[in-house]
N, CA, C and O atoms as a GROMACS GRO file, in nm:
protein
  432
    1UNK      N    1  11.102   7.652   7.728
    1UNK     CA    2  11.060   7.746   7.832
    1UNK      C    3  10.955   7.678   7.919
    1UNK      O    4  10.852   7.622   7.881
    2UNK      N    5  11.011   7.698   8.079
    2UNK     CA    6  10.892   7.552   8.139
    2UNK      C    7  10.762   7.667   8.171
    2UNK      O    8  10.653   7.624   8.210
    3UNK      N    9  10.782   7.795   8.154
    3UNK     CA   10  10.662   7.874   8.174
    3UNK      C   11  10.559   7.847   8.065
    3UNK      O   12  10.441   7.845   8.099
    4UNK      N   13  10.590   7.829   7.951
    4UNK     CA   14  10.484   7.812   7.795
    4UNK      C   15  10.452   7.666   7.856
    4UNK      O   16  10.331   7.649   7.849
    5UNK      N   17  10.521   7.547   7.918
    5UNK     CA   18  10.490   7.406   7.920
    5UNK      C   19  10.347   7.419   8.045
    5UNK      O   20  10.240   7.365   8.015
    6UNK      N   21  10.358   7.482   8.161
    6UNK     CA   22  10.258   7.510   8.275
    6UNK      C   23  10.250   7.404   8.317
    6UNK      O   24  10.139   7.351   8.315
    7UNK      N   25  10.366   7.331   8.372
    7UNK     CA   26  10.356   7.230   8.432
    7UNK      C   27  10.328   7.260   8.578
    7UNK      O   28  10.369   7.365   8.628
    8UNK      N   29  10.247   7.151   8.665
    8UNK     CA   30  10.159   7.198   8.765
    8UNK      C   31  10.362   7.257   8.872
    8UNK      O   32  10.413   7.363   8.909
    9UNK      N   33  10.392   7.133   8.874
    9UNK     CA   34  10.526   7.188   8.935
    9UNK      C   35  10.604   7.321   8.934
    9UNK      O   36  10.649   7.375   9.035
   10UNK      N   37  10.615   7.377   8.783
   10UNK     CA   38  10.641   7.482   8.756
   10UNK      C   39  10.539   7.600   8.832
   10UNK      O   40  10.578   7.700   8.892
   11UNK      N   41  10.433   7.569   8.816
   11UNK     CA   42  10.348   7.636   8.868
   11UNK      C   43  10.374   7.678   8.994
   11UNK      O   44  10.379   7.796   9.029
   12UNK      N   45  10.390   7.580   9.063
   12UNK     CA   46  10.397   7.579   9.236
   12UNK      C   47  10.478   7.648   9.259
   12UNK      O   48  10.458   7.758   9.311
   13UNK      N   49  10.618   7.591   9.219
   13UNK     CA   50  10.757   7.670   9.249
   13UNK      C   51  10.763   7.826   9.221
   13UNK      O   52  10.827   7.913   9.280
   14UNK      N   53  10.664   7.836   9.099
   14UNK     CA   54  10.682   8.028   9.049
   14UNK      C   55  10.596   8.089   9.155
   14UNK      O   56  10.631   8.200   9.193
   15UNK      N   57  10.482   8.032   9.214
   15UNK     CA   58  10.336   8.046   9.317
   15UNK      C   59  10.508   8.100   9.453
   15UNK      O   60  10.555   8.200   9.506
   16UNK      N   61  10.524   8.013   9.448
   16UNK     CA   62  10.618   8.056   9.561
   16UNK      C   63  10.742   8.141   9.591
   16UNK      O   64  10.745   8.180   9.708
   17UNK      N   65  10.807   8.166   9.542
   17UNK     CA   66  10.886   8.247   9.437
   17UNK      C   67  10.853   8.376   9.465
   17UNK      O   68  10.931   8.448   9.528
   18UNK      N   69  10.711   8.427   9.414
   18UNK     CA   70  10.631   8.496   9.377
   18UNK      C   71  10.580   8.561   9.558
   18UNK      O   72  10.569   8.676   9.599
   19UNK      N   73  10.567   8.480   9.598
   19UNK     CA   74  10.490   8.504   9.751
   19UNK      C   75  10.612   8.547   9.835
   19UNK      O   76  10.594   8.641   9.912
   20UNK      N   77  10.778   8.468   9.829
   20UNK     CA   78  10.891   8.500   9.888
   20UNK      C   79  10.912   8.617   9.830
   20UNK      O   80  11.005   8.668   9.892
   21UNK      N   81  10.875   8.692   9.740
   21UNK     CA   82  10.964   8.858   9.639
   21UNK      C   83  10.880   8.924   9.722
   21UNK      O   84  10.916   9.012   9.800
   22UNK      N   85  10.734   8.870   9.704
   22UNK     CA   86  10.618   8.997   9.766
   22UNK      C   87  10.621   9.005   9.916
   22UNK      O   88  10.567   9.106   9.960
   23UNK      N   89  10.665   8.934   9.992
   23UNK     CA   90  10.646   8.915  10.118
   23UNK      C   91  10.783   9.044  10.184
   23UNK      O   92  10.775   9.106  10.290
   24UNK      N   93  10.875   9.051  10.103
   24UNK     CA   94  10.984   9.164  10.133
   24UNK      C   95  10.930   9.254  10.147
   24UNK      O   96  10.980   9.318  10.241
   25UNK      N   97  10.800   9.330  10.077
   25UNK     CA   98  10.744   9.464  10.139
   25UNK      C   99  10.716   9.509  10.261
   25UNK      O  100  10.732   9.618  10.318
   26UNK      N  101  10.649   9.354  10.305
   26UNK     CA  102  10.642   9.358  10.483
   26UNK      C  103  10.690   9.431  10.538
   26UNK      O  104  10.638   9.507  10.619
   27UNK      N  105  10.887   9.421  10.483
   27UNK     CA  106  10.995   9.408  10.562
   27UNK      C  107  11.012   9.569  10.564
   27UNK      O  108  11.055   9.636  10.658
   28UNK      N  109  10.953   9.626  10.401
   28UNK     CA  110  11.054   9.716  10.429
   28UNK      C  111  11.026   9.883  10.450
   28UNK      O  112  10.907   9.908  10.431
   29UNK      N  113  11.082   9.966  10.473
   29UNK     CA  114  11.054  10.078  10.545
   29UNK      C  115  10.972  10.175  10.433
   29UNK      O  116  10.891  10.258  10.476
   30UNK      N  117  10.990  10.165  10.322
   30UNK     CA  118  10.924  10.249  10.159
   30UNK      C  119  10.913  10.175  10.040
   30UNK      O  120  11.004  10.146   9.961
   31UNK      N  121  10.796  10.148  10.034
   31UNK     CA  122  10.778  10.084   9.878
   31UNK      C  123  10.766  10.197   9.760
   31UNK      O  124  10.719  10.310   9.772
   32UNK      N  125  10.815  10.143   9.655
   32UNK     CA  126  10.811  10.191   9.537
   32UNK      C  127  10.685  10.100   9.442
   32UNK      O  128  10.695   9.981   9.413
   33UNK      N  129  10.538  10.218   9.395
   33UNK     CA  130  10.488  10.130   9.313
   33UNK      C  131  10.518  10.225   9.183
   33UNK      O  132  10.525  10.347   9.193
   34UNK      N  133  10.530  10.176   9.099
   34UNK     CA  134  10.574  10.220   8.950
   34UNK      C  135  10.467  10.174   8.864
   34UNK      O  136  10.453  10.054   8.839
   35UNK      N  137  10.378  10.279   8.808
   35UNK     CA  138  10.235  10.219   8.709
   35UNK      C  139  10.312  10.171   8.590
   35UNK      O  140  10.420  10.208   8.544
   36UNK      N  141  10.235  10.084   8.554
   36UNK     CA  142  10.307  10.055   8.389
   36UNK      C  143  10.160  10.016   8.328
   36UNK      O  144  10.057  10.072   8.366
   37UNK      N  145  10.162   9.942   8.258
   37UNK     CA  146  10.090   9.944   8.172
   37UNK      C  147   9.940   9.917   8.195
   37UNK      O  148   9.930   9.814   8.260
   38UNK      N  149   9.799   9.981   8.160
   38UNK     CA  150   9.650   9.951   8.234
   38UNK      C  151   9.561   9.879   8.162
   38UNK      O  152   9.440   9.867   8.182
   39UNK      N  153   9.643   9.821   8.056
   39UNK     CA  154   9.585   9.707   7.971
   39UNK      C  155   9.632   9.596   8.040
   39UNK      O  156   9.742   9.576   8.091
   40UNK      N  157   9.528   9.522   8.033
   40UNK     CA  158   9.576   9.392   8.021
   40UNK      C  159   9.446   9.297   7.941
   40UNK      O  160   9.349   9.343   7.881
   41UNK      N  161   9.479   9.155   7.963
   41UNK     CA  162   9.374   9.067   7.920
   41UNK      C  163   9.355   8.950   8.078
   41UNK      O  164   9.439   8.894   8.149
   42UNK      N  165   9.184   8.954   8.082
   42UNK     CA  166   9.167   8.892   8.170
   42UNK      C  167   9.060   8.757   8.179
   42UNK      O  168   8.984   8.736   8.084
   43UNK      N  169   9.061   8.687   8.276
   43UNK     CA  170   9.003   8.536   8.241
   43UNK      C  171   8.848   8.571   8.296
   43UNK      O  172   8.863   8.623   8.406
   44UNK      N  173   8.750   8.565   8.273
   44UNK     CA  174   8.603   8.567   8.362
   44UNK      C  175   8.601   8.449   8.371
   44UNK      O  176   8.493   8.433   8.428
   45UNK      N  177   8.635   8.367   8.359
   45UNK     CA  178   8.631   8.244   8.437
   45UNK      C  179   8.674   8.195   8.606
   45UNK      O  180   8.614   8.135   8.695
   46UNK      N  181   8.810   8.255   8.591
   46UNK     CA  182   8.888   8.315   8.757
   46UNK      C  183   8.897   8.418   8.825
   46UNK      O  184   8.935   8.443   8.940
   47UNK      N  185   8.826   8.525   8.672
   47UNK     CA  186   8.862   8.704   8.739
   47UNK      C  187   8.950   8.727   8.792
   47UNK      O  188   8.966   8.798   8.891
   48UNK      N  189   9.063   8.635   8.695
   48UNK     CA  190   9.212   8.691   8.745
   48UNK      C  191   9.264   8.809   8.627
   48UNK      O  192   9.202   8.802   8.521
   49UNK      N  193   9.336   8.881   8.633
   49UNK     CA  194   9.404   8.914   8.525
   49UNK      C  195   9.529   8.866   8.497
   49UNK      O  196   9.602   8.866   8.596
   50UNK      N  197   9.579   8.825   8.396
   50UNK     CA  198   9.659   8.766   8.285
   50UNK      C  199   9.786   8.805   8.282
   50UNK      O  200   9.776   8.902   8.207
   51UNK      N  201   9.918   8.796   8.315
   51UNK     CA  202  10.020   8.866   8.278
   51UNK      C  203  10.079   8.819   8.111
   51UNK      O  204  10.201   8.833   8.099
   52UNK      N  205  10.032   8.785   8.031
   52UNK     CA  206  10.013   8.777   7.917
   52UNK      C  207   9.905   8.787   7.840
   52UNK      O  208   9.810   8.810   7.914
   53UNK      N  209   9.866   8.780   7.714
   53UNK     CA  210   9.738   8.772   7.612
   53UNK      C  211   9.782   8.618   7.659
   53UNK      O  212   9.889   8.572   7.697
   54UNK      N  213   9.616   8.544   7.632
   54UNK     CA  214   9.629   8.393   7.628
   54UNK      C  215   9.677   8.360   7.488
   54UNK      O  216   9.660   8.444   7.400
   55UNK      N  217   9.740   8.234   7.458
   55UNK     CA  218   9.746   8.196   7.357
   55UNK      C  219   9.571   8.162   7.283
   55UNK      O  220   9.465   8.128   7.336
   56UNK      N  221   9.616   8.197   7.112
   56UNK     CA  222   9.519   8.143   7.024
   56UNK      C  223   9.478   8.046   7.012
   56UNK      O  224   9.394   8.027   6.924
   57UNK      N  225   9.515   7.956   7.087
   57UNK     CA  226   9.406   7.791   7.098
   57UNK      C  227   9.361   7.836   7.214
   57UNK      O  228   9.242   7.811   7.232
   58UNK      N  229   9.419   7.900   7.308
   58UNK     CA  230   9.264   7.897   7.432
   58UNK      C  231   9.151   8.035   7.388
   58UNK      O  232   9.036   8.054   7.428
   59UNK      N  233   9.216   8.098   7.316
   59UNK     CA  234   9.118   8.190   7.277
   59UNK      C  235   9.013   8.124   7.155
   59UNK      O  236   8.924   8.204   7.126
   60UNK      N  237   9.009   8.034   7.102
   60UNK     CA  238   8.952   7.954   7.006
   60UNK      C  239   8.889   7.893   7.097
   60UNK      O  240   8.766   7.895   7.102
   61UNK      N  241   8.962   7.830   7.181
   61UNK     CA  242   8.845   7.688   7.291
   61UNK      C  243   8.797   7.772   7.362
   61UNK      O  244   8.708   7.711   7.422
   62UNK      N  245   8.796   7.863   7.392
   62UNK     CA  246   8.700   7.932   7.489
   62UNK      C  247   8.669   8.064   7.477
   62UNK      O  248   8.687   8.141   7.571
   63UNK      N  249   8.587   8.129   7.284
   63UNK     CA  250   8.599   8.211   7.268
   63UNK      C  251   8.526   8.332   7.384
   63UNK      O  252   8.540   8.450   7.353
   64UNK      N  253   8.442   8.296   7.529
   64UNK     CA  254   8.370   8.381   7.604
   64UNK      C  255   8.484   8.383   7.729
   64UNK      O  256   8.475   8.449   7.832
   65UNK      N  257   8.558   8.319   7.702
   65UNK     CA  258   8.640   8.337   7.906
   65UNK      C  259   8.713   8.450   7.880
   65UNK      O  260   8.721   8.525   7.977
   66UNK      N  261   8.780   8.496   7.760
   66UNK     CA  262   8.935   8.592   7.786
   66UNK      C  263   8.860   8.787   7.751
   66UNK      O  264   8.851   8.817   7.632
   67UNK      N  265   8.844   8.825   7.787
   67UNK     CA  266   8.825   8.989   7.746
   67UNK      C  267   8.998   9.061   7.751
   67UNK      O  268   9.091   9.018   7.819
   68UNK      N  269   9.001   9.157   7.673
   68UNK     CA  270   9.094   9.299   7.670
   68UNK      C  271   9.061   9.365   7.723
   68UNK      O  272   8.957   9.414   7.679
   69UNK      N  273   9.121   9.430   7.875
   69UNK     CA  274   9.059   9.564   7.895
   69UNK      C  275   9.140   9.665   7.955
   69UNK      O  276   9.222   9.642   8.043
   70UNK      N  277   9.120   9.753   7.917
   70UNK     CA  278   9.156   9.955   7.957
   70UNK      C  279   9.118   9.984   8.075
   70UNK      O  280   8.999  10.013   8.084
   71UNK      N  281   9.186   9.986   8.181
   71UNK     CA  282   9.169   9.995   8.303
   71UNK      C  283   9.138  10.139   8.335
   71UNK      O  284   9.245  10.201   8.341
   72UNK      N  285   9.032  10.219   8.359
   72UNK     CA  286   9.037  10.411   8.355
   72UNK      C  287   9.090  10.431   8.488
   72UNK      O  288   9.133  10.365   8.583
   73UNK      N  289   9.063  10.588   8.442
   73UNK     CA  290   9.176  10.649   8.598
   73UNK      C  291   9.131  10.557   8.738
   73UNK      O  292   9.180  10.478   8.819
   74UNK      N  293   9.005  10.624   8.706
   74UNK     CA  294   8.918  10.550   8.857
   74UNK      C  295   8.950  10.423   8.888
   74UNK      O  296   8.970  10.385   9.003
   75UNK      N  297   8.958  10.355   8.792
   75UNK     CA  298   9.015  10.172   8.878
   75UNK      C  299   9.180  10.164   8.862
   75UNK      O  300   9.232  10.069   8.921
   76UNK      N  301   9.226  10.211   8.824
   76UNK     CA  302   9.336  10.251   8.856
   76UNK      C  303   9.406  10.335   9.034
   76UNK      O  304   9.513  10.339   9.096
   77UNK      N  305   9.305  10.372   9.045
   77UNK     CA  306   9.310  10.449   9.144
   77UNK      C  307   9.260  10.390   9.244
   77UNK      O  308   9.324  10.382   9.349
   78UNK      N  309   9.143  10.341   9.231
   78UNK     CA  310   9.054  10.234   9.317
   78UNK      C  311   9.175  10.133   9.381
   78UNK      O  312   9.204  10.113   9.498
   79UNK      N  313   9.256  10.056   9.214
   79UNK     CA  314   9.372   9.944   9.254
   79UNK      C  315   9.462  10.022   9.386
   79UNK      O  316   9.450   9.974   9.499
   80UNK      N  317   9.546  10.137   9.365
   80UNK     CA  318   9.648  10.155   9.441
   80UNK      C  319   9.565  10.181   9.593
   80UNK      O  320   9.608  10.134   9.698
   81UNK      N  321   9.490  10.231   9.589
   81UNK     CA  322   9.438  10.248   9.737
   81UNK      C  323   9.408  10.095   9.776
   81UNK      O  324   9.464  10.065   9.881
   82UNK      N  325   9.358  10.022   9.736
   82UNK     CA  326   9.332   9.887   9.805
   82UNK      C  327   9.498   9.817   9.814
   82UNK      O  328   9.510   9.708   9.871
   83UNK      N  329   9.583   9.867   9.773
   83UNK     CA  330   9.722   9.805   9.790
   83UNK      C  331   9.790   9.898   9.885
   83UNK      O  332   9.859   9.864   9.981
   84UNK      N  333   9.763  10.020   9.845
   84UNK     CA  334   9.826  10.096  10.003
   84UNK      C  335   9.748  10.057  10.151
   84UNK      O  336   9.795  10.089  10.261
   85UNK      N  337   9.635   9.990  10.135
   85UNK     CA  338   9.509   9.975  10.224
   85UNK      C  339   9.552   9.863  10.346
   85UNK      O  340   9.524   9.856  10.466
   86UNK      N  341   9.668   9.743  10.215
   86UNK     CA  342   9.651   9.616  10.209
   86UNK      C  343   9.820   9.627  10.291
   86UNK      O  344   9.876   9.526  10.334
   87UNK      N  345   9.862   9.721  10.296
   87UNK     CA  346  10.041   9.758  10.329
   87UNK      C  347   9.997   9.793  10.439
   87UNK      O  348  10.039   9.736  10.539
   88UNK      N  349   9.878   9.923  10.450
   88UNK     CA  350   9.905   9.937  10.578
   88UNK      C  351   9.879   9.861  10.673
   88UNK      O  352   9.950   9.859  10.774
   89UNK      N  353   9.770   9.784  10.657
   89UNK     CA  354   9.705   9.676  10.723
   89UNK      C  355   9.811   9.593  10.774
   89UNK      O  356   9.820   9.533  10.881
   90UNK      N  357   9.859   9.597  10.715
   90UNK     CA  358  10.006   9.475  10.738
   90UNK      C  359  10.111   9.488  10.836
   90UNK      O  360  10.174   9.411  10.908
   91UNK      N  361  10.107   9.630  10.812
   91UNK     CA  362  10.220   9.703  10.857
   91UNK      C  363  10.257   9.830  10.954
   91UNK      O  364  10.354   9.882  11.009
   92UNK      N  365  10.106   9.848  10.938
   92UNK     CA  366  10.087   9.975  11.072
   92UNK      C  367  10.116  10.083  10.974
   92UNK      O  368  10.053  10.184  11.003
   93UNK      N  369  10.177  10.093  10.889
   93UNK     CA  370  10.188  10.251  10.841
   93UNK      C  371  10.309  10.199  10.716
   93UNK      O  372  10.405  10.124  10.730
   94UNK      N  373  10.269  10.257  10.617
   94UNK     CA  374  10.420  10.246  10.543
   94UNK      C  375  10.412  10.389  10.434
   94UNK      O  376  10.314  10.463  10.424
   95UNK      N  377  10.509  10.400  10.379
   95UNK     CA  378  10.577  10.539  10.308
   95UNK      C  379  10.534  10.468  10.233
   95UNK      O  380  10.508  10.352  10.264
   96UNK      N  381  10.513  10.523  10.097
   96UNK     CA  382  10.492  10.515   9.991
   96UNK      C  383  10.554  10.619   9.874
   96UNK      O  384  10.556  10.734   9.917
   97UNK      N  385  10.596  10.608   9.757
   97UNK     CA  386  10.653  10.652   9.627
   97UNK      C  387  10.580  10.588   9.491
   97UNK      O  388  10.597  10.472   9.452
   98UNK      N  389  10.509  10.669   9.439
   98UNK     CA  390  10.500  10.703   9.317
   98UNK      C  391  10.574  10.718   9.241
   98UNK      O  392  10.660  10.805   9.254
   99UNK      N  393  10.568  10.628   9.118
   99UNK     CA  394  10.630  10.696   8.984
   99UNK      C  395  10.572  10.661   8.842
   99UNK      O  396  10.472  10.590   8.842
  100UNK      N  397  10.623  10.703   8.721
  100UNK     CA  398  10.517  10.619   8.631
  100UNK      C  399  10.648  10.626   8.560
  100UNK      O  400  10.748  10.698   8.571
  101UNK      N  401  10.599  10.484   8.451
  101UNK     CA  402  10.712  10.437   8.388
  101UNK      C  403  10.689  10.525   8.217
  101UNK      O  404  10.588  10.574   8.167
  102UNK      N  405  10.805  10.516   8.175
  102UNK     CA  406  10.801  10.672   8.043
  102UNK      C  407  10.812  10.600   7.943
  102UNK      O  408  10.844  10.655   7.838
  103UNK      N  409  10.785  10.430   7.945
  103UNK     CA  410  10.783  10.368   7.836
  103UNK      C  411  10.660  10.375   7.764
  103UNK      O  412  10.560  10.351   7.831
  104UNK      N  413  10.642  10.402   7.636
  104UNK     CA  414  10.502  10.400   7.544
  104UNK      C  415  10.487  10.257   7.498
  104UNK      O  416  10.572  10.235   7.412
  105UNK      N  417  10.412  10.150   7.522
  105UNK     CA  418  10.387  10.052   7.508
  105UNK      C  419  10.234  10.085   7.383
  105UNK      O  420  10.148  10.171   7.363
  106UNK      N  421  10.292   9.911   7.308
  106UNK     CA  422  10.143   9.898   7.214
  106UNK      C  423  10.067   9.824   7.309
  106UNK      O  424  10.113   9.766   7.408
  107UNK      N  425   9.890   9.834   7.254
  107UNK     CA  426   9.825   9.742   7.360
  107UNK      C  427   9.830   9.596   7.324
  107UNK      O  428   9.788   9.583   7.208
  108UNK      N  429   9.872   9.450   7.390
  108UNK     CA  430   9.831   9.369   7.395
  108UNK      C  431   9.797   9.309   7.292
  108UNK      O  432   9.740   9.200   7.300
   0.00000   0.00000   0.00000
C-alpha cells in the first residue's frame, strides 16, 4: 500500500488528486455536506487533523505531538459555517444540503 509507504511522490500525486475532487464544488450548482464522524486524532505539531490514528512508533517517538479529540456541537458548527463561508466566497452564493450519516462508529 504506497499510502502506509508516504513516499514524498505518493504524497504529491494524492495532494493533487485531492485539490482536482475538491475543486468540482466550484463547479457545481448544490453541495452535499454529510457529517460523519467528530473524532478524530490530530498533530500539534501542524494543527492538522489526521485522517487516521498515527501509527504506534510515531506515537512512541513523539509521545506530545498526536492528541484524540471530540469535536462539540459548537466547533462543529463553527467548521460548517467557515466552509459554507469559504463556498460562498468562491462562488457568489451556493445551495447547500445537510445530512448526517446513520452509521454508529467506535472512536478511533
Amino acid at each position: 500500500n504506497q499510502a502506509r509507504k508516504g513516499t514524498l511522490e505518493f504524497v504529491r500525486q494524492r495532494h493533487q488528486q485531492l485539490r482536482q475532487y475538491f475543486a468540482r464544488a466550484l463547479a457545481a450548482d448544490l453541495v452535499i455536506i454529510t457529517f460523519g464522524m467528530t473524532e478524530t486524532w490530530f498533530d500539534q505539531e501542524t494543527n492538522l487533523a489526521l485522517a487516521e490514528a498515527p501509527s504506534p512508533r510515531l506515537v512512541k517517538e513523539y509521545p506530545e505531538r498526536f492528541v484524540y479529540r471530540s469535536l462539540s456541537h459548537q466547533q462543529c458548527l463553527n467548521t460548517l459555517k467557515s466552509i459554507y463561508a469559504i463556498l460562498r466566497g468562491l462562488k457568489g452564493s451556493a445551495s447547500k444540503v445537510k445530512s448526517v450519516s446513520s452509521v454508529i462508529e467506535k472512536p478511533t
